[in-house]
Phi, psi and omega in degrees: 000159165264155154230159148245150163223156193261084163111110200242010170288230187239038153258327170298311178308297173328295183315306205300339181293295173310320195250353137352314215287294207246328191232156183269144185232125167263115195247133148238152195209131163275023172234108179348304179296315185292335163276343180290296188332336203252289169335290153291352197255321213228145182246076158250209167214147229229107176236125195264105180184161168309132168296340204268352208272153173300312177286317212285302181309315169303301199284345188270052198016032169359294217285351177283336205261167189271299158236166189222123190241111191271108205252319185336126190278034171270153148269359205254328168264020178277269197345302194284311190291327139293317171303324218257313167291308153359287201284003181230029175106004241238091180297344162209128165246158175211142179233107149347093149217137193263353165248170192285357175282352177267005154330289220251028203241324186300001190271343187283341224239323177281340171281305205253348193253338197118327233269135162297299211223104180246151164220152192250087232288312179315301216266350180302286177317321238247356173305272178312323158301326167301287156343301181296332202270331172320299163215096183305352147310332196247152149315328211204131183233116163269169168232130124272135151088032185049023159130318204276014158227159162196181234210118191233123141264177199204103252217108195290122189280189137321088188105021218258140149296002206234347212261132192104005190274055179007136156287325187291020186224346160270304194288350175269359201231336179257012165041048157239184181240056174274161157241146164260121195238353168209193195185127143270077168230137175077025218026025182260084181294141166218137144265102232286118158291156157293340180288350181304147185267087197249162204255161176291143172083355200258166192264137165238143160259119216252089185255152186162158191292116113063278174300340200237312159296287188327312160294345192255353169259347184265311136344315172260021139069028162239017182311122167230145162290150166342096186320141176272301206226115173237132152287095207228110143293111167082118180309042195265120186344326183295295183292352163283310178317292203296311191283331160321305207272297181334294173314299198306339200270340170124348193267158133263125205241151189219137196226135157213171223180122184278343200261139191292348157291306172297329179307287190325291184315302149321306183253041138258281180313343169227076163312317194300338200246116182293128195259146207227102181274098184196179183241127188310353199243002179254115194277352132350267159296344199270320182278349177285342186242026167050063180296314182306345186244009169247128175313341157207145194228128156216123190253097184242042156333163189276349181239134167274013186247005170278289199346311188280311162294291167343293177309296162325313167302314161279331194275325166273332159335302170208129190268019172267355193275133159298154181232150170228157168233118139312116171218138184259341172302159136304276219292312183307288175329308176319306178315308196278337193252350197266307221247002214352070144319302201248156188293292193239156142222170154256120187235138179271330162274324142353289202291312179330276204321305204298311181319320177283328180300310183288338169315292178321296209280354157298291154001310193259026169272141186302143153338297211226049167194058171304150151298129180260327206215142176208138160215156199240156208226175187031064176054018171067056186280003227211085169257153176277136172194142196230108167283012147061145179208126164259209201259106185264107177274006158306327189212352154310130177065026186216127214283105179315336164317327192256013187272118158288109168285182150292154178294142199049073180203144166227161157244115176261035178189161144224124166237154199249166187301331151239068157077043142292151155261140179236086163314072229289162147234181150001263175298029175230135145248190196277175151216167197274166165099004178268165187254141184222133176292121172230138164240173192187158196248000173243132217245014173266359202288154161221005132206178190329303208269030175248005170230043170253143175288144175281129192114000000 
């Protein structure tokens, strides 16, 4: 396909990285330096003027391309850079927008404006956190299938009941129904046979019904329950987002923050949640206001090396506290995820670029095998896709043992049409009207019979 994207920062770098990979991609930017920069790192083509402007879209051929996604950090010309790509053809757009006064506004702006598609990169990340704090075991939690499969990494410590372990001797041994459908050690992805071996430090990716992680995590004798009591550094939108929806899940949230504005603001907008004015990076305050009794500490300051101390810093205070970091560096993150400093972290841009990347790779899938659900795993070396299955007779009704898949594609999950899970083996098959998980290590697929071998 063509895109253009709007806005060369660094959630436009990311995507532009992601979406190379399959499309011819167009960047415009009014800033010189950020299109030579793209140009060379990337092979793409590159027009430096305001996205929203008419004349700056006509020359980037706007009206050729199929879609257009507006990154900028204005929302209003994100906003404008669309509505202008509409109007000259442009059958689907999407615009980043971050504040919250256009909450209640978007239905108006995909009726009357056009707009496909909007994101909010804070409430998305601030989303993803929520989710981790659900079960605060795993680094990471995905959903297929409207909740009823999900997808956990889990990063094996020191002293893991797992480490030196078969999988086929895990799965006869943990009286849960899981699949391990990847395995990350040593920046060295594998999707695993049973015969695989796994080791202290490797990242495991964990799929199974909801009820079944839990048993299965209770078994490896690390199991925590839902966080109760949260602890959140810095007033930041991301932290109106994350405490909003925690107070809706039933916790309790304590909030700090040095500036007295934001404090003030904070606790006009969340009454329910104590807001604390000091400074999070004082480990003091942090045991006077009873980090040793909470269940989760999250740092989501505007620097990513407080984030990372603050965290580090709760994690030796207490090992029962779940811990999150916002961190926005690339090179930082790698560090902190490579070496498991830290429980989790996050980037609100990761997550934009992934929605979106899952949005596209909806767009090119054939009418009767959409991608429903994509979520990309191992720094995304690695995707999650969730499929729809009609009656394909290549692969309905044929005992998966007998299917050739392709090499590195696995299908770790099937749920059937009335919410049954299925932990596929040997002897089981898709059927139609069933939704089926594959993960796979080639980021081209796009729809279900593609992970069949040709020939």
């Amino acid at each position: 396909m063509r895109i253009i994207v709007v806005g060369a920062g660094k959630v436009g770098t990311s995507l532009t990285a992601q979406l190379i990979r399959e499309h011819r991609v167009t960047v415009i930017d009014q800033e010189p330096k950020l299109i030579e920069n793209i140009i060379n790192v990337y092979d793409v083509m590159g027009v430096c003027g305001n996205g929203a402007s008419y004349e700056v879209q006509k020359e980037a051929e706007v009206g050729k391309a199929d879609l257009l996604i507006a990154t900028t950090s204005s929302d209003e010309i994100n906003i404008l850079a669309c509505l202008v790509a509409k109007k000259l053809g442009v059958a689907h757009t999407i615009a980043r927008i971050r504040n919250p006064e256009y909450e209640t506004q978007l239905r108006f702006m995909r009726g009357e404006l056009g707009l496909t598609m909007s994101i909010n990169p804070e409430k998305a990340a601030a989303h993803e956190i929520a989710r981790v704090l659900r079960f605060p075991a795993a680094m990471k939690l995905e959903s297929f299938s409207k909740g009823r499969l999900e997808l956990v990494e889990y990063r094996l410590p020191e002293g893991s009941a797992l480490n030196g372990v078969r999988l086929l001797d895990i799965y006869r041994n943990a009286r849960a129904r899981v699949l391990i459908c990847a395995v990350s050690r040593k920046g060295q992805t594998t999707i695993p046979s049973g015969d695989f071996e796994l080791k202290t430090g490797d990242k495991i990716y964990v799929t199974a019904a909801p009820e079944h992680l839990s048993a299965f995590f209770q078994y490896l004798g690390v199991f925590r329950k839902k966080a109760s009591t949260v602890m959140i550094v810095g007033a930041s939108k991301m932290c109106y987002y994350l405490a909003d929806e925690l107070l809706h899940m039933g916790m309790s949230v304590k909030i700090v923050d040095q500036s007295e504005a934001r404090c003030a603001q904070m606790s006009e907008q969340l009454p329910r949640a104590l807001v604390i004015m000091g400074d999070g990076t004082d480990s003091e305050l942090l045991a006077e206001e009873g980090i040793d009794y909470t269940d989760a500490f999250v740092a989501l300051t505007g620097l990513d090396e407080a984030n990372i101390l603050m965290a580090m810093c709760a994690s030796r205070q207490t090992e029962q506290c779940k811990v999150v970091a916002k961190i926005n560096r690339r090179s930082l993150m790698d560090l902190v995820s490579s070496e498991g400093i830290i429980d989790s972290v996050v980037s609100a841009r990761d997550v934009t670029t992934e929605l979106i990347v899952q949005y596209v790779r909806a767009m090119e899938g054939a009418a009767g095998s959409q991608i429903k659900t994509l979520h990309r795993l191992v720094e995304g070396a690695v995707e999650a896709l969730e499929f729809h299955v009609d009656r394909d007779p290549d692969l309905v009704n044929v005992p998966l043992r007998e299917l050739k898949l392709r090499s590195g594609v696995l299908i770790a999950g099937i749920v059937r049409r009335d919410g049954e899970i299925v932990i596929p083996g040997g002897n089981d098959t898709i059927r139609a009207g069933d939704d089926v998980i594959v993960v796979t290590q080639d980021t081209a697929l796009q729809e279900l019979r593609d992970i069949l071998r040709q020939g």
